[in-house]
C-alpha positions as a LaTeX table, in Angstrom:
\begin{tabular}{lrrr}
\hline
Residue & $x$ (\AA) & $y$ (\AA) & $z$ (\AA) \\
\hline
Unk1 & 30.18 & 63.97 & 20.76 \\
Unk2 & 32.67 & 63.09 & 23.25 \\
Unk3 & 32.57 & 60.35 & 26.27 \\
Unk4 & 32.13 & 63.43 & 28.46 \\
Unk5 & 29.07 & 64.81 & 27.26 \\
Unk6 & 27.55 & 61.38 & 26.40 \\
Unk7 & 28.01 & 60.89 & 29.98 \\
Unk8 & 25.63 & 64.03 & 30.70 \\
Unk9 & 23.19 & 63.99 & 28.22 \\
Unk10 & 19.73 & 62.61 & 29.84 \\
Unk11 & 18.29 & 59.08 & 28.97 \\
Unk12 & 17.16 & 58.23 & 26.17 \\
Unk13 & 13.92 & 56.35 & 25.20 \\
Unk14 & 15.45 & 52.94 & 25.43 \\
Unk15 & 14.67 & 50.51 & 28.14 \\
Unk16 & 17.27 & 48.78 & 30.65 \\
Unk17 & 16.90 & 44.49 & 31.34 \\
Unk18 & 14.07 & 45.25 & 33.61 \\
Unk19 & 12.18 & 47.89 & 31.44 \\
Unk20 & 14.04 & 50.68 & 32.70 \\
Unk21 & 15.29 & 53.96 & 31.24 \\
Unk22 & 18.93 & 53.27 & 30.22 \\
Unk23 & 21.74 & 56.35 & 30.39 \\
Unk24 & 23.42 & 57.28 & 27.24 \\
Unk25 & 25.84 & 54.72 & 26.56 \\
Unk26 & 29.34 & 55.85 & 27.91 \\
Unk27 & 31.64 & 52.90 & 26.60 \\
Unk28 & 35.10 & 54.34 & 24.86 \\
Unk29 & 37.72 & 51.79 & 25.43 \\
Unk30 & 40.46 & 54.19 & 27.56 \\
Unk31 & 43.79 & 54.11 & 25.85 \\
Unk32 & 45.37 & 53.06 & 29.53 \\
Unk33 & 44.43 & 53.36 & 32.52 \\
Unk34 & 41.48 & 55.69 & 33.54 \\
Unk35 & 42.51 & 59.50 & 34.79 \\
Unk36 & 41.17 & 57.89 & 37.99 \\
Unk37 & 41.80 & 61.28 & 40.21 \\
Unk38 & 39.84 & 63.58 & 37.80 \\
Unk39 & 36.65 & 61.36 & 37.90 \\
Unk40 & 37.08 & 60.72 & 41.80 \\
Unk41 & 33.64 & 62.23 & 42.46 \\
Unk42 & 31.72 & 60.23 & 40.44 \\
Unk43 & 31.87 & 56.27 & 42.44 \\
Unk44 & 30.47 & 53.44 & 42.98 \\
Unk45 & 27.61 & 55.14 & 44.25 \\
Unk46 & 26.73 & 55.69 & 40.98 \\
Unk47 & 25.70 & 52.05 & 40.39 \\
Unk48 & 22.55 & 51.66 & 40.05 \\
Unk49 & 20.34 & 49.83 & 42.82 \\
Unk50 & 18.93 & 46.33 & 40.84 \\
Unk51 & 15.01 & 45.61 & 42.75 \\
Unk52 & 14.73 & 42.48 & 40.94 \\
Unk53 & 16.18 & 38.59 & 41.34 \\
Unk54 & 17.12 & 38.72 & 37.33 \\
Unk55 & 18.53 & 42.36 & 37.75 \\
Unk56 & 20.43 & 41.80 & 40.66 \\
Unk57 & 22.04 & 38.24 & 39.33 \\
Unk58 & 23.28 & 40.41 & 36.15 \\
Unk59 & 24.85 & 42.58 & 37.91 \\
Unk60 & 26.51 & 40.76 & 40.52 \\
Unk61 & 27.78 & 38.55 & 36.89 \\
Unk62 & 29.11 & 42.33 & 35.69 \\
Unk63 & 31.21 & 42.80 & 38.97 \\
Unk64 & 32.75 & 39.92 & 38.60 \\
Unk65 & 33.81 & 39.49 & 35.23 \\
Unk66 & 35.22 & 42.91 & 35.67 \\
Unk67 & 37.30 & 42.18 & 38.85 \\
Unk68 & 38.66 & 39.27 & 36.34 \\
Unk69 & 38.91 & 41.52 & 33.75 \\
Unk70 & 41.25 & 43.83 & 35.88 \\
Unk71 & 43.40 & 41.23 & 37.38 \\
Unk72 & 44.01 & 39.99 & 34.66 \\
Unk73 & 44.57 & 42.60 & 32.16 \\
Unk74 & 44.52 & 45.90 & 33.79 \\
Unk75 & 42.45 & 49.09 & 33.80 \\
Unk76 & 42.80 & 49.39 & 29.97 \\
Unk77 & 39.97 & 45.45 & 29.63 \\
Unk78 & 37.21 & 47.76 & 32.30 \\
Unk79 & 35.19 & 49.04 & 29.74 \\
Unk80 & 31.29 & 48.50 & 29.34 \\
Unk81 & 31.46 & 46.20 & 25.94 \\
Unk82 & 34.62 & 44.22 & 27.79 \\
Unk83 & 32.05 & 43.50 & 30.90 \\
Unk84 & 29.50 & 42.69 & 29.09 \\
Unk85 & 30.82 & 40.35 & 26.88 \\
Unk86 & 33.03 & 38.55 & 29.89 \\
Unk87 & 29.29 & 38.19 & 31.76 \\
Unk88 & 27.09 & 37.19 & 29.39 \\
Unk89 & 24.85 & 39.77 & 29.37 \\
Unk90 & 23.29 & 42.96 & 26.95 \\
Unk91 & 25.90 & 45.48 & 26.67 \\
Unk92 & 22.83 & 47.90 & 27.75 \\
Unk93 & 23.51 & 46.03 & 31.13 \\
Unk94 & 26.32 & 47.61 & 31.61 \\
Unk95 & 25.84 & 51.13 & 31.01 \\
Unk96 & 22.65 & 50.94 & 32.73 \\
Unk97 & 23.61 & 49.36 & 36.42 \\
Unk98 & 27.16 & 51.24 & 35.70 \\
Unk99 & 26.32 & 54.96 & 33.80 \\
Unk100 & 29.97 & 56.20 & 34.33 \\
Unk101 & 32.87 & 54.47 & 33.35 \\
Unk102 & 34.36 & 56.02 & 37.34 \\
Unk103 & 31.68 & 53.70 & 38.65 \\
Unk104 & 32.56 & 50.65 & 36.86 \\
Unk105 & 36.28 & 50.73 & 37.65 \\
Unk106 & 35.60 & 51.51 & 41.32 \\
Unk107 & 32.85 & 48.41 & 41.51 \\
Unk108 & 36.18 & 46.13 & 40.15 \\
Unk109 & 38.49 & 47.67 & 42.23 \\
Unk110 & 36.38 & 46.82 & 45.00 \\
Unk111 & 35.54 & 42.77 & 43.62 \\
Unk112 & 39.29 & 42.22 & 42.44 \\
Unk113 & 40.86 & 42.98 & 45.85 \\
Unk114 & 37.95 & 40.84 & 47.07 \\
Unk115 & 38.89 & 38.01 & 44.95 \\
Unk116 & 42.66 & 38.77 & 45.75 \\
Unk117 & 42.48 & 38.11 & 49.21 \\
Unk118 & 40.50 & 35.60 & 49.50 \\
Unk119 & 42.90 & 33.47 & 46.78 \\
Unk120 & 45.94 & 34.83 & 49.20 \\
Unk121 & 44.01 & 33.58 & 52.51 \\
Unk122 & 43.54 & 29.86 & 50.29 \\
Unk123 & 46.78 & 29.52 & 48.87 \\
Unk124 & 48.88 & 30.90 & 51.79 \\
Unk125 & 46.81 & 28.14 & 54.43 \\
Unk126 & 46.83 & 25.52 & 51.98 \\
Unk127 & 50.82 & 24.93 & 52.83 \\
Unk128 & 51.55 & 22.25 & 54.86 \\
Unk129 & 54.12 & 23.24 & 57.81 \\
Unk130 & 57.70 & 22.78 & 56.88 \\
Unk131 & 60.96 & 24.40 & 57.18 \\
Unk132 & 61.55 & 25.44 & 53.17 \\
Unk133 & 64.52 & 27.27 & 51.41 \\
Unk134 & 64.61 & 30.99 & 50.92 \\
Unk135 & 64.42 & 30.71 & 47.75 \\
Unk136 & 61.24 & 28.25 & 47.72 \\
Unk137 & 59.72 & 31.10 & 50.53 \\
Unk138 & 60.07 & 34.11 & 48.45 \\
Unk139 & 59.05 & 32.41 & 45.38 \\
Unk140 & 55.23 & 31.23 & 47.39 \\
Unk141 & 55.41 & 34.94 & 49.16 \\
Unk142 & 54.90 & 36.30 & 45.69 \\
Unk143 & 52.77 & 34.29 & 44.47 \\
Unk144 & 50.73 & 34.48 & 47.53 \\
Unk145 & 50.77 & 38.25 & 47.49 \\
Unk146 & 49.29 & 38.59 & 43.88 \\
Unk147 & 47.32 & 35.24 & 44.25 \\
Unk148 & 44.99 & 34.21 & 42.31 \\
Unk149 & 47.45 & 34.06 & 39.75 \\
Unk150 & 50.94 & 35.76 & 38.62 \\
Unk151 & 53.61 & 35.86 & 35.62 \\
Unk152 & 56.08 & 37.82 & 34.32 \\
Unk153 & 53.51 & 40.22 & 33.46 \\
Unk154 & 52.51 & 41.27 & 37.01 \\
Unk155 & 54.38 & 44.75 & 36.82 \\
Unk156 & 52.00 & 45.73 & 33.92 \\
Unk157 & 48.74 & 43.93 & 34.12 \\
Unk158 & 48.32 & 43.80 & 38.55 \\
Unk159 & 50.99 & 46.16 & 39.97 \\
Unk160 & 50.87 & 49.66 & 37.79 \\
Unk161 & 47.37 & 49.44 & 38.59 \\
Unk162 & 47.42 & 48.97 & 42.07 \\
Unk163 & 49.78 & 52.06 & 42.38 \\
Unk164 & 47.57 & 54.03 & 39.64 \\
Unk165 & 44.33 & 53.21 & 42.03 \\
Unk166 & 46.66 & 54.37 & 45.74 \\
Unk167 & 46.99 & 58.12 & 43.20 \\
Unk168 & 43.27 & 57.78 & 43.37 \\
Unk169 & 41.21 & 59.47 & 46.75 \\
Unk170 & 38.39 & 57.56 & 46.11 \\
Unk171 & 39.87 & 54.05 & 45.34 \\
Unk172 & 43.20 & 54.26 & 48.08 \\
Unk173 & 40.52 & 53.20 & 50.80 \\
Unk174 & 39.52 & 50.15 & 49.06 \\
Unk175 & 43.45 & 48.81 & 48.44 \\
Unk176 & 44.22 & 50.05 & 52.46 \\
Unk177 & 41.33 & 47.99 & 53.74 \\
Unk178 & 42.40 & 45.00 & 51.67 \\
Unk179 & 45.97 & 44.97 & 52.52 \\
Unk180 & 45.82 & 43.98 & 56.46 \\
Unk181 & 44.43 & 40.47 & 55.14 \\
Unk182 & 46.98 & 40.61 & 52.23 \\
Unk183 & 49.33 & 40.81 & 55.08 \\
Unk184 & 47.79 & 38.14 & 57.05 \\
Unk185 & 48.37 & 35.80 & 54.23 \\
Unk186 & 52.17 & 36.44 & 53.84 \\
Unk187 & 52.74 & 35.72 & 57.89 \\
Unk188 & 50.92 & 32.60 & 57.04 \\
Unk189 & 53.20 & 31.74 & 54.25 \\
Unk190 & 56.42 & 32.48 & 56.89 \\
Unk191 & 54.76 & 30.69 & 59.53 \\
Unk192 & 54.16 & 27.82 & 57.32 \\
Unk193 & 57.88 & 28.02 & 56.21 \\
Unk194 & 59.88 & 28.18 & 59.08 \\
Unk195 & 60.08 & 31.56 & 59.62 \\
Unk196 & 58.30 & 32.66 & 62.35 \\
Unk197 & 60.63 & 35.01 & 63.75 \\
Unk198 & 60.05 & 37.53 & 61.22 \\
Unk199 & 57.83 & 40.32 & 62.42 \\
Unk200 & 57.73 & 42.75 & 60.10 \\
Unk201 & 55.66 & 41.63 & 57.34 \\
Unk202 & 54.41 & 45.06 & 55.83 \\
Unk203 & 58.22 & 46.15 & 55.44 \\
Unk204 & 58.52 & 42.92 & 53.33 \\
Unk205 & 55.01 & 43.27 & 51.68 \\
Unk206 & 56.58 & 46.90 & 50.46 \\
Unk207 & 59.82 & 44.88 & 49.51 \\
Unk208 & 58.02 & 42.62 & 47.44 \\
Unk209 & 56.70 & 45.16 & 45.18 \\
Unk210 & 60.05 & 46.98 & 44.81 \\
Unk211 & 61.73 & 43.95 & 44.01 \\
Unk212 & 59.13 & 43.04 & 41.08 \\
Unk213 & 59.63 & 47.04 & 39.55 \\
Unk214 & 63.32 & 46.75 & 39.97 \\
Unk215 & 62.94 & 43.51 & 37.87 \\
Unk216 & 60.56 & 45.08 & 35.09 \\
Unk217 & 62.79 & 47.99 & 35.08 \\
Unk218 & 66.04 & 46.02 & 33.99 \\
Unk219 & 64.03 & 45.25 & 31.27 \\
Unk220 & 64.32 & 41.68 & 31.98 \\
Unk221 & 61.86 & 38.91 & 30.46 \\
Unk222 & 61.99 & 36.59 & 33.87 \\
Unk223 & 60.85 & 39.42 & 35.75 \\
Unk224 & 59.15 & 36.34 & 39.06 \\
Unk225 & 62.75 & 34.68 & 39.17 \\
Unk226 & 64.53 & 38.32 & 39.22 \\
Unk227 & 62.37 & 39.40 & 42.19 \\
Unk228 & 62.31 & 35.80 & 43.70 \\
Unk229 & 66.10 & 35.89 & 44.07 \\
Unk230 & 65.93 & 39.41 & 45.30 \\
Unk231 & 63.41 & 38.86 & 48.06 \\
Unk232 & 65.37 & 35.44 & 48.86 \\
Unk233 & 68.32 & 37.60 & 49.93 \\
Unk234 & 66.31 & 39.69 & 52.49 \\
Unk235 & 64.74 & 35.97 & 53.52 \\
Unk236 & 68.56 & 35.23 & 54.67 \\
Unk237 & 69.38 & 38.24 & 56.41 \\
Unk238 & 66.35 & 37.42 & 58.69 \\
Unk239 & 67.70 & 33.34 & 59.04 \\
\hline
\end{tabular}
């Protein structure tokens, strides 16, 4: 049977955490990242509503190990077992409070750009107030703009899937309402630096991630220091 009609069949006799019905399981690791556009219709609004303290601490555990699991990772970790293995919890869990895979991924979408801005709000007014190099302020504007964390693998694992989710109808809200704070944090980061006078911070949040594909695309293994010196040379045009 395939993931599409296990996703349709009715419950079975089985019982979710709370003594609930539980869907037909609906767990096939994707291959890559999720056809996001095809499943559009069916959301987070297919989560399940928990009505009990246990229930609702289990799920609330499941969100967040899979916001973890897509930042770092990628679509490709967002599977049921993945969750529920990363949360501590019955793989029935997961397929019950999330019966579509759609659902899942849209619940971490949602968490993960939580947890991304709030690490780029930290980070970004954590910097004491100095005049730095350009060098030094594109380096902290990266890292700020994929905060919590970010390596050589950021193409792959954080970018490709922010650009597969902006393909998506359903998910491009979630990244557009994150990305005003996302922006916030990067004038932070140039206020904190010593450059003030710049203005036009979504032009270089859209610069940013050019500069890290360029990087990835020249096949290059130090993909930060390849966009670092690349954003650093915009940094000095606006000196």
């Amino acid at each position: 049977m395939s993931a599409t009609q296990r996703e349709t069949v009715g419950p079975s006799h089985a019982t979710g955490p709370e003594g609930e019905p539980l869907p037909a399981r609906a767990d096939t690791p994707p291959a890559g990242p999720p056809d996001l556009t095809t499943t559009a219709r069916r959301r987070s609004t297919d989560a399940r509503v928990p009505v009990q303290a246990r229930s609702s601490d289990r799920q609330r555990a499941m969100v967040d190990a899979a916001a973890r699991l897509l930042l770092a990772e990628g679509f490709p970790a967002v599977t049921h077992r993945r969750v529920a293995r990363a949360a501590q919890v019955p793989q029935g869990s997961a397929s019950y409070y999330f019966p579509s895979s759609s659902a899942l991924v849209t619940a971490a979408v949602e968490a993960a750009e939580e947890l991304r801005g709030t690490a780029a709000t930290q980070k970004a007014a954590s910097l004491a107030r100095r005049d730095r190099s350009t060098a030094t302020t594109a380096r902290l504007l990266i890292e700020t703009f994929y905060a919590p964390s970010v390596d050589d693998q950021v193409v792959d694992v954080r970018l490709d899937p922010v650009l597969t989710a902006m393909r998506d109808p359903a998910l491009r809200p979630i990244l557009r309402a994150s990305r005003p704070r996302l922006l916030g944090a990067l004038r932070t980061v140039l206020e904190a630096s010593g450059y003030d006078h710049v203005t036009d911070v979504d032009l270089l949040g859209h610069f940013i991630d050019a500069a890290l594909l360029s990087a990835a695309a020249d096949g290059t293994e130090d993909v930060l220091d390849r966009a670092t010196g690349t954003t650093a040379r915009l940094l000095e045009h606006w000196r």
